[in-house]
N, CA, C and O atoms as CSV, one atom per row, in Angstrom:
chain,resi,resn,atom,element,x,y,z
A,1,UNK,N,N,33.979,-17.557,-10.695
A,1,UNK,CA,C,33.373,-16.578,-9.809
A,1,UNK,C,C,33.012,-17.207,-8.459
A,1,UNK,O,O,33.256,-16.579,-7.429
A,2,UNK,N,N,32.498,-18.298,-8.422
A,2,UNK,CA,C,32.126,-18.997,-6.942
A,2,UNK,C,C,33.443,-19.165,-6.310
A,2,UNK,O,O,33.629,-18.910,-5.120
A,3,UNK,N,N,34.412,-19.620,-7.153
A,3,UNK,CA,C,35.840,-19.969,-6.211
A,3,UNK,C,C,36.094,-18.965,-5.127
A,3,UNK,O,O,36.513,-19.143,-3.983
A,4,UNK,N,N,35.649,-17.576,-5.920
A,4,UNK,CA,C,36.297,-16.203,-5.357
A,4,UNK,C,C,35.715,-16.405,-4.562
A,4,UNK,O,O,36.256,-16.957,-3.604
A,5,UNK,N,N,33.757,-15.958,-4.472
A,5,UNK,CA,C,33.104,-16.265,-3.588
A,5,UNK,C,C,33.388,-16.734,-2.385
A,5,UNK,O,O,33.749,-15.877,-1.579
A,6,UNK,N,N,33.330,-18.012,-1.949
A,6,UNK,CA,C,34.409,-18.948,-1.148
A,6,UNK,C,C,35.491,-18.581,-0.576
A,6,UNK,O,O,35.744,-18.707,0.622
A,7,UNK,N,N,36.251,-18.063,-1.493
A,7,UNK,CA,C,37.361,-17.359,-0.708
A,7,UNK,C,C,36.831,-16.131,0.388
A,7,UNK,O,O,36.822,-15.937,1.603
A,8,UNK,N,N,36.467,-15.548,-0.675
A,8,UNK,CA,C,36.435,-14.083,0.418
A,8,UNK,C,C,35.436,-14.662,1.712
A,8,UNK,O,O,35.510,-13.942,2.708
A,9,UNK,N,N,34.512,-15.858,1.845
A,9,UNK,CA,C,33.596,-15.740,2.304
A,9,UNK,C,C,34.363,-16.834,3.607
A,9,UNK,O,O,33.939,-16.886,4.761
A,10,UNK,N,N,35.326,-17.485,3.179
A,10,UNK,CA,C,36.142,-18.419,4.053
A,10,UNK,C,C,37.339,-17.501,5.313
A,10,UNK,O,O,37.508,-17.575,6.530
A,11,UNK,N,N,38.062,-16.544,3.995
A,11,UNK,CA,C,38.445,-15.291,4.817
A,11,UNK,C,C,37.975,-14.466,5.650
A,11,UNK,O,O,38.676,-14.185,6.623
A,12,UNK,N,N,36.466,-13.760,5.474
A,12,UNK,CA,C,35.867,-13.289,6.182
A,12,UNK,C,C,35.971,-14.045,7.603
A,12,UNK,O,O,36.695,-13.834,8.576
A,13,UNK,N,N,34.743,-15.228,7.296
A,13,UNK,CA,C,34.674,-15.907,8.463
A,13,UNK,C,C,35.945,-16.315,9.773
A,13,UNK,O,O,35.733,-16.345,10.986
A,14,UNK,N,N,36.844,-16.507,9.284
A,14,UNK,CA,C,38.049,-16.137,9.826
A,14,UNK,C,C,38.708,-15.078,10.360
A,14,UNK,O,O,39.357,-15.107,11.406
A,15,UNK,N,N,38.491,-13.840,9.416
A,15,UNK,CA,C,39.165,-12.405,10.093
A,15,UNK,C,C,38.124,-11.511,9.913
A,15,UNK,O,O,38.467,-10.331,9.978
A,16,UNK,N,N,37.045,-11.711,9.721
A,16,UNK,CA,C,36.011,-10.546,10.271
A,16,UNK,C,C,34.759,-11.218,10.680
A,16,UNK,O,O,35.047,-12.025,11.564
A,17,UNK,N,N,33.601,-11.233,10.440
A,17,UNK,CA,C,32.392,-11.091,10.823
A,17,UNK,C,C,31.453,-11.795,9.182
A,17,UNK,O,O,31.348,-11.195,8.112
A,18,UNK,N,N,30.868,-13.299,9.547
A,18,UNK,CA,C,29.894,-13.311,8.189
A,18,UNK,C,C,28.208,-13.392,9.256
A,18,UNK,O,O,28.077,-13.387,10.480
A,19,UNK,N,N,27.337,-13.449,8.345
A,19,UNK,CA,C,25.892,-13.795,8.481
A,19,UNK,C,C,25.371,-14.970,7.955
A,19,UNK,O,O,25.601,-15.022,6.746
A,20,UNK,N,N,24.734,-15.979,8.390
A,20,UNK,CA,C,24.296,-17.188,7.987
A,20,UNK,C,C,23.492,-17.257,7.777
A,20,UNK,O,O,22.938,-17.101,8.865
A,21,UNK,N,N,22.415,-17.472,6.756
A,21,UNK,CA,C,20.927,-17.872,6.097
A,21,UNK,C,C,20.114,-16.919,5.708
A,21,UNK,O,O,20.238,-15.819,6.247
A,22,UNK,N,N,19.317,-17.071,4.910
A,22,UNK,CA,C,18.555,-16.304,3.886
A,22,UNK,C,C,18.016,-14.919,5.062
A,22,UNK,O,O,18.174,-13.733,4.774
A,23,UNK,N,N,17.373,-15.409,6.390
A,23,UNK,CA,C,16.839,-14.544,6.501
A,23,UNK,C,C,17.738,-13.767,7.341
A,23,UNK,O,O,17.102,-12.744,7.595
A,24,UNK,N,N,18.963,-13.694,7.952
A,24,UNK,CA,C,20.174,-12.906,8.548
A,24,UNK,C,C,20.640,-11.944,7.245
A,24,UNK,O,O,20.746,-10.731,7.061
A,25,UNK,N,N,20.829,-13.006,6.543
A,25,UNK,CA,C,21.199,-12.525,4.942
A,25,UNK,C,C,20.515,-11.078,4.565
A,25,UNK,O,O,21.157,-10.139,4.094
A,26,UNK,N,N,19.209,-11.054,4.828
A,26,UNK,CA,C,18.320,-9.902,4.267
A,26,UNK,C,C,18.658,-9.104,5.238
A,26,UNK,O,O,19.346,-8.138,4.906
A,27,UNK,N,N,18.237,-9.272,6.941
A,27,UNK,CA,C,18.663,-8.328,7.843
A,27,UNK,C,C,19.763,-7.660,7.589
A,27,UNK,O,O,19.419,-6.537,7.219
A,28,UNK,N,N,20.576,-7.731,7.591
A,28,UNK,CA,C,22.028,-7.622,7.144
A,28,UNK,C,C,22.018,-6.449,5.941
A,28,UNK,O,O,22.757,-5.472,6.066
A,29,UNK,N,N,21.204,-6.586,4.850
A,29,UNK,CA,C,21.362,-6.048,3.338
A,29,UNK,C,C,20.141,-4.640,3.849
A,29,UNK,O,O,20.363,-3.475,3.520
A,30,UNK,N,N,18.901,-5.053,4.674
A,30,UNK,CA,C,18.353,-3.847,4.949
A,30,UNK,C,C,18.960,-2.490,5.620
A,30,UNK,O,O,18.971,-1.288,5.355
A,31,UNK,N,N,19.465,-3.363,6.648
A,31,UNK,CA,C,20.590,-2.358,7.465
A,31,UNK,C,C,21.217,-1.716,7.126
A,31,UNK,O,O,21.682,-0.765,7.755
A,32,UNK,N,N,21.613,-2.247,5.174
A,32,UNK,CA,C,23.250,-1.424,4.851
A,32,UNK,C,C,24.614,-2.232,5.742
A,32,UNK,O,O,25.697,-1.648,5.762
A,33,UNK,N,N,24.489,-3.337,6.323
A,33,UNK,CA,C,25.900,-3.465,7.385
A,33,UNK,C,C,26.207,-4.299,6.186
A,33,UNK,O,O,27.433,-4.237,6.272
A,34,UNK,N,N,26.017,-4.937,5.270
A,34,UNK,CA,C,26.568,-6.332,4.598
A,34,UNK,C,C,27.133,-5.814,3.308
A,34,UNK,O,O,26.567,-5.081,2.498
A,35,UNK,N,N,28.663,-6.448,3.236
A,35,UNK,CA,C,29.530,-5.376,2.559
A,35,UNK,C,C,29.702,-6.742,0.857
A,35,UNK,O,O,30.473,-6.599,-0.092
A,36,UNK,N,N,29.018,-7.522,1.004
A,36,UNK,CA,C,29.308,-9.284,0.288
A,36,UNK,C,C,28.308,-10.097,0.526
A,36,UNK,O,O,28.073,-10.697,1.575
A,37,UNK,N,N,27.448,-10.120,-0.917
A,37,UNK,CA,C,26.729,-11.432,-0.672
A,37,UNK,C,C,26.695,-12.679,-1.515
A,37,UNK,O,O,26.924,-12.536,-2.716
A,38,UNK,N,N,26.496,-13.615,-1.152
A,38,UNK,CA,C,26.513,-15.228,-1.843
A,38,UNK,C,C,25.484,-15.847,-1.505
A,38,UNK,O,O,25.233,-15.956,-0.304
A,39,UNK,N,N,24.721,-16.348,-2.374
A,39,UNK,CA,C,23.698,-17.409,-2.458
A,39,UNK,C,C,23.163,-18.566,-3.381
A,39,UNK,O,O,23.175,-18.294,-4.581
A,40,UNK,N,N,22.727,-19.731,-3.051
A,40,UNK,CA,C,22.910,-20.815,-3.635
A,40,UNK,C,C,21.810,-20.925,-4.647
A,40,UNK,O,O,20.614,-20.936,-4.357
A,41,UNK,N,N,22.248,-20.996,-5.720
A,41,UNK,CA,C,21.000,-21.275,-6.832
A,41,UNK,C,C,20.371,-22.925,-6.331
A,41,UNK,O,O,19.158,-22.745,-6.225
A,42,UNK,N,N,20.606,-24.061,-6.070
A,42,UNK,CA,C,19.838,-24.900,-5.481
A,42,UNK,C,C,19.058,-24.797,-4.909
A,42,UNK,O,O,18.195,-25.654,-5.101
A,43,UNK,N,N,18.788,-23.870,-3.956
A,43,UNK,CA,C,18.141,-23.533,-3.140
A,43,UNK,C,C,16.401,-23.850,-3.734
A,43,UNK,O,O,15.907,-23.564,-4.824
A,44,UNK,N,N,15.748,-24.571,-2.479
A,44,UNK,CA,C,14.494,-24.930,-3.218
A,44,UNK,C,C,13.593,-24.530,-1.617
A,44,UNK,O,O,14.031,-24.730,-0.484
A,45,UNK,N,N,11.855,-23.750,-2.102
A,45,UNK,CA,C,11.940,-23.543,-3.363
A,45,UNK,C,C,12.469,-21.917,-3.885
A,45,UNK,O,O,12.253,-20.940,-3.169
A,46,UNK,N,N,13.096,-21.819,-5.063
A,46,UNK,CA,C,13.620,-20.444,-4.951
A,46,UNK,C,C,13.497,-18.929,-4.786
A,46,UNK,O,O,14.315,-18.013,-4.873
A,47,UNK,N,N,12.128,-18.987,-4.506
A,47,UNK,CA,C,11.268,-17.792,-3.752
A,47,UNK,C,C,12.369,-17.158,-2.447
A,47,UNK,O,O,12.330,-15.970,-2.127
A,48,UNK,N,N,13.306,-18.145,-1.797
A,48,UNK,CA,C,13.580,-17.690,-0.879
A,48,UNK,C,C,15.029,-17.212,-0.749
A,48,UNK,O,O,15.760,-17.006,0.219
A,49,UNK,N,N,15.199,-17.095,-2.251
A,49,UNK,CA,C,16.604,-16.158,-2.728
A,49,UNK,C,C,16.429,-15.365,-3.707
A,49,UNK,O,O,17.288,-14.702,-4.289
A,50,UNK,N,N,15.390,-15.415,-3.891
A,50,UNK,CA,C,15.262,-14.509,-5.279
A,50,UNK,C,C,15.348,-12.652,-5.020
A,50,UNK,O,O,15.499,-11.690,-5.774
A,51,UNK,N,N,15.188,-12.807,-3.755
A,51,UNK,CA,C,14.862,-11.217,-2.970
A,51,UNK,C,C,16.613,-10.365,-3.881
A,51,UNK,O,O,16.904,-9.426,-4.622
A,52,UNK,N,N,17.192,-11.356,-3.241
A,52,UNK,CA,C,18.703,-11.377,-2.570
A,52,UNK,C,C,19.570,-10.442,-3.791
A,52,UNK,O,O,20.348,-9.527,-3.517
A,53,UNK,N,N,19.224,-10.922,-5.205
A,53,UNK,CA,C,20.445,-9.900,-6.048
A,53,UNK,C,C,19.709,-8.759,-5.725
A,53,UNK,O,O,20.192,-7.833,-5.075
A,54,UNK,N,N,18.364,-8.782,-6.220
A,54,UNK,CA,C,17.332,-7.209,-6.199
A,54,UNK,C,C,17.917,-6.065,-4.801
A,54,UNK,O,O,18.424,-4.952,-4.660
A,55,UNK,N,N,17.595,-6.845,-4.252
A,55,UNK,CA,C,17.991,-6.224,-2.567
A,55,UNK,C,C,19.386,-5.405,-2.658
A,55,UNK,O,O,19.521,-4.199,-2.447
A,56,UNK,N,N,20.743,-6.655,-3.145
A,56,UNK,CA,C,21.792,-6.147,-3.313
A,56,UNK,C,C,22.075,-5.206,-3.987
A,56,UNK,O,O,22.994,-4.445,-3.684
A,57,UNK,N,N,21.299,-5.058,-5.100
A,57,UNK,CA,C,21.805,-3.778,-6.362
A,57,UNK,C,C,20.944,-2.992,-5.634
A,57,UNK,O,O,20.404,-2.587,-6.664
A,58,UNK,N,N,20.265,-2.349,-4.666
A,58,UNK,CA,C,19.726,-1.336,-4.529
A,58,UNK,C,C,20.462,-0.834,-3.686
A,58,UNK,O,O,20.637,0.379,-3.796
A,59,UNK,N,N,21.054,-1.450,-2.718
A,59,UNK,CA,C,22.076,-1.479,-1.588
A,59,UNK,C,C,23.559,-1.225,-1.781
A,59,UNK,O,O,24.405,-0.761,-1.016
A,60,UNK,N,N,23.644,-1.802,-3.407
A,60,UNK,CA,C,25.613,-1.309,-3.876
A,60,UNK,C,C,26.156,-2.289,-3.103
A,60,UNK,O,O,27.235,-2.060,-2.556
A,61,UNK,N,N,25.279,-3.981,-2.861
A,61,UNK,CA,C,26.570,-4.717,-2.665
A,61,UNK,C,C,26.419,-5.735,-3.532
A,61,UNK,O,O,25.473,-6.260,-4.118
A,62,UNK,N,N,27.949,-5.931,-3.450
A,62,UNK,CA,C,28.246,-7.371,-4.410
A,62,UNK,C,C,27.357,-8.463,-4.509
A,62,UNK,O,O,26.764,-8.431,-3.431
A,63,UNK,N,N,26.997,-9.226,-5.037
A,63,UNK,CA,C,26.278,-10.372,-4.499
A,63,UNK,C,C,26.388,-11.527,-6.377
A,63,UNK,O,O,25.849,-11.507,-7.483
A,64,UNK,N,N,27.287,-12.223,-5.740
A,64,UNK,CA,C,27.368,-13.267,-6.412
A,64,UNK,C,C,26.522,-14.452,-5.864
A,64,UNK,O,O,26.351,-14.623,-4.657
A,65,UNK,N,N,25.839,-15.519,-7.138
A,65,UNK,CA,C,24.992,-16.933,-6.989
A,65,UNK,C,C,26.060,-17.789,-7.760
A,65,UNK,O,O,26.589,-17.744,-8.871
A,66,UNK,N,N,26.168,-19.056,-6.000
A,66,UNK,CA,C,27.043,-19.997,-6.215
A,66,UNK,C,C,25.898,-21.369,-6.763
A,66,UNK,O,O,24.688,-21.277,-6.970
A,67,UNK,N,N,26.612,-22.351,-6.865
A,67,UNK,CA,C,25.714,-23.638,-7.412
A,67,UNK,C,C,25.139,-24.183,-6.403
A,67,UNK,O,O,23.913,-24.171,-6.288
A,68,UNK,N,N,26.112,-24.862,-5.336
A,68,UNK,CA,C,25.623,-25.607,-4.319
A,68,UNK,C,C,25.701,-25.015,-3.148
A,68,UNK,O,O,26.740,-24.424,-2.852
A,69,UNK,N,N,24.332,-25.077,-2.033
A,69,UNK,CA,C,24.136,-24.882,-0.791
A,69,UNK,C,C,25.099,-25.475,-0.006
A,69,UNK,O,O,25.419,-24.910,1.040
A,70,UNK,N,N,25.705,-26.684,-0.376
A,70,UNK,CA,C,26.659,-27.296,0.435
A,70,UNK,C,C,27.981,-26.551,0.134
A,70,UNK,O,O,28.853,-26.092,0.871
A,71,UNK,N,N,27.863,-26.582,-0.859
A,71,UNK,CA,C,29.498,-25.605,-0.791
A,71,UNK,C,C,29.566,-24.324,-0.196
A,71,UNK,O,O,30.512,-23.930,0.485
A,72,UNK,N,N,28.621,-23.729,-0.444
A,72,UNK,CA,C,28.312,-22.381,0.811
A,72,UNK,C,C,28.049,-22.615,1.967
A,72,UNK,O,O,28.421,-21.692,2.693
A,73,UNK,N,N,27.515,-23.531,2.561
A,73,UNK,CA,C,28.263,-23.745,3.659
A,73,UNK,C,C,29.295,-24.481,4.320
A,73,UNK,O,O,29.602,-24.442,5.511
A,74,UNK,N,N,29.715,-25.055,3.532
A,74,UNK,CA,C,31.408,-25.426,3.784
A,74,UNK,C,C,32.308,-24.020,4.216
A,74,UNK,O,O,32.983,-23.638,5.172
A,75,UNK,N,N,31.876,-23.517,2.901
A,75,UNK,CA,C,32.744,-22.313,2.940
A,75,UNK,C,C,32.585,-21.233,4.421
A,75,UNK,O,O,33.516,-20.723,5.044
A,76,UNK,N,N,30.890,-21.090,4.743
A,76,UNK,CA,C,30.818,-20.745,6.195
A,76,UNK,C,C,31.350,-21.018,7.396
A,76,UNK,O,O,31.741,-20.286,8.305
A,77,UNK,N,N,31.276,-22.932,7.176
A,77,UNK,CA,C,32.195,-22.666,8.255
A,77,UNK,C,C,31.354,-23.823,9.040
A,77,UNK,O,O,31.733,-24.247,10.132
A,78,UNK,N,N,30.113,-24.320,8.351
A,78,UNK,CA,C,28.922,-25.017,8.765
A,78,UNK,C,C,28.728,-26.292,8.187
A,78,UNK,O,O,28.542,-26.398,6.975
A,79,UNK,N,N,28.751,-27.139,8.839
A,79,UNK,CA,C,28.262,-29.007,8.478
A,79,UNK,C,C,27.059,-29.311,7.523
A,79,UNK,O,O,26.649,-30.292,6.903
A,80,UNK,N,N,26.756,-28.249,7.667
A,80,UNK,CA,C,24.930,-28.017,6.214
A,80,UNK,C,C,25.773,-27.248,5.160
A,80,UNK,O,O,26.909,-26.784,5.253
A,81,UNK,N,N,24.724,-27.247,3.944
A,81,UNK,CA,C,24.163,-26.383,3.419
A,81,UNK,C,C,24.221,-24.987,4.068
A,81,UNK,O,O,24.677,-24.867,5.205
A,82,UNK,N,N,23.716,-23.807,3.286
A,82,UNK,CA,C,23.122,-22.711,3.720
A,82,UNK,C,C,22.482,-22.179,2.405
A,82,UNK,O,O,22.932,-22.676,1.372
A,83,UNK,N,N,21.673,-21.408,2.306
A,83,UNK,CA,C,21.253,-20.450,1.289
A,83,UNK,C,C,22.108,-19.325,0.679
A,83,UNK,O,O,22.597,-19.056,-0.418
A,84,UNK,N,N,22.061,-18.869,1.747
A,84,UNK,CA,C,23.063,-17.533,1.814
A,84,UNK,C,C,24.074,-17.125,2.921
A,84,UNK,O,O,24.028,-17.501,4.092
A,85,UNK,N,N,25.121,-16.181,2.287
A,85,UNK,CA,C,26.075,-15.660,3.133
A,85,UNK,C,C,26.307,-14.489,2.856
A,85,UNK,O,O,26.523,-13.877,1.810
A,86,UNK,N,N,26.216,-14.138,4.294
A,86,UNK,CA,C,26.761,-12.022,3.569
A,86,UNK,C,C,28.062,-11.731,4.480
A,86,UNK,O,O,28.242,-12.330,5.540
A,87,UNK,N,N,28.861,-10.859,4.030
A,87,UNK,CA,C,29.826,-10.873,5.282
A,87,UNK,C,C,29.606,-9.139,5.289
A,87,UNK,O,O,29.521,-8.252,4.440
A,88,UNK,N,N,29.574,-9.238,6.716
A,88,UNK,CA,C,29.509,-8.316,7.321
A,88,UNK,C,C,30.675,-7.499,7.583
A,88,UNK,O,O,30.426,-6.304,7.423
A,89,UNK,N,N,31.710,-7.715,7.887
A,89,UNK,CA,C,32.923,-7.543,8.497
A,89,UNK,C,C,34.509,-8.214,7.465
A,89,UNK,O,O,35.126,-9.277,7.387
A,90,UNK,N,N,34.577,-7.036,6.934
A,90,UNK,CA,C,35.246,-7.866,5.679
A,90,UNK,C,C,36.818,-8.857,6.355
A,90,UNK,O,O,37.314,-9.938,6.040
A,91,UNK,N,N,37.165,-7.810,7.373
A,91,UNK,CA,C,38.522,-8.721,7.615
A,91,UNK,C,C,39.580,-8.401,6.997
A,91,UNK,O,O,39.955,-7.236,6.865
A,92,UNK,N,N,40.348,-9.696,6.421
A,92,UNK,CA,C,41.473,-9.655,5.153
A,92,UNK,C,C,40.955,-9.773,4.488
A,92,UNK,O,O,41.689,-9.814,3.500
A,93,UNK,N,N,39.335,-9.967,4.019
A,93,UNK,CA,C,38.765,-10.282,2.007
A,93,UNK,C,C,38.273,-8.721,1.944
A,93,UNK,O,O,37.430,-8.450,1.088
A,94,UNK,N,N,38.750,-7.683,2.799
A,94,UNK,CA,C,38.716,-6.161,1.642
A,94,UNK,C,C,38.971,-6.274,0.240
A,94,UNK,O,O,38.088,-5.919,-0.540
A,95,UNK,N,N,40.142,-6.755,-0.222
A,95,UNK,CA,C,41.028,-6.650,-1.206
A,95,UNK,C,C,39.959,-7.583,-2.229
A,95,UNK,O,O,39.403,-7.184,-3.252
A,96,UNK,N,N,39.889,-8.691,-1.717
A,96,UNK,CA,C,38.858,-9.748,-2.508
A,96,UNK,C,C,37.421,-9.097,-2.784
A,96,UNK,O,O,37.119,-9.113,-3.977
A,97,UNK,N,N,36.824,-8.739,-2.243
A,97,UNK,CA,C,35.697,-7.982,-2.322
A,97,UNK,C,C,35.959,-7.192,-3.942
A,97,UNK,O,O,35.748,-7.518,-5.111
A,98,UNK,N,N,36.511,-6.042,-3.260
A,98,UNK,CA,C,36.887,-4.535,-4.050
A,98,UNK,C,C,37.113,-5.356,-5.867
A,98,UNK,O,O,36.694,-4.751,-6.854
A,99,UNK,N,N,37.858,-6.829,-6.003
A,99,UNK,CA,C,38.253,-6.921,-7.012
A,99,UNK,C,C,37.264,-7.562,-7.909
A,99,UNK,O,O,37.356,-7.673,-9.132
A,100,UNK,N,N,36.005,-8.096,-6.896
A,100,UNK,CA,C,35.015,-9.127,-7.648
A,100,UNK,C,C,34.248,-8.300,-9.381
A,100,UNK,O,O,33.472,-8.947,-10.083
């Protein structure tokens, strides 16, 4: 499931539009604009992802928890870590999304 993650979230960043860190992350999910979310169970301390599935299932979006902060942000696109990623702008990961 994280591989996918990654993917769609590597695609995005490339052909549409993502959001970077816990608290873009939420902006994003209040709005309704965030169509994909990912966040790092490492994350310490975890108060500051825990919002993130709740938020998503009320909202009807995806939201998969990857292992490592560093691999989510690799996958962003970023030299850190991150908490979270939402993509906004699906791009070419429509298809990836729709299948998670």
């Amino acid at each position: 499931m994280s591989e996918q993650a990654f993917e769609i979230i590597e695609l995005a960043r490339k052909t549409g539009k993502i959001k970077k860190g816990c608290n873009e992350v939420t902006k994003v999910l209040e709005k309704g604009q965030a169509k994909f979310v990912a966040y790092a169970e490492d994350t310490q301390p975890k108060e500051i992802v825990m919002h993130l599935p709740l938020l998503s299932k009320e909202k009807g979006v995806k939201c998969i928890a990857v292992s490592k902060k560093d691999e989510l942000g690799a996958a962003a696109g970023l030299p850190l870590g991150t908490a979270a990623v939402a993509v906004v702008e699906e791009g070419n990961a429509k298809d990836l999304i729709k299948n998670v």
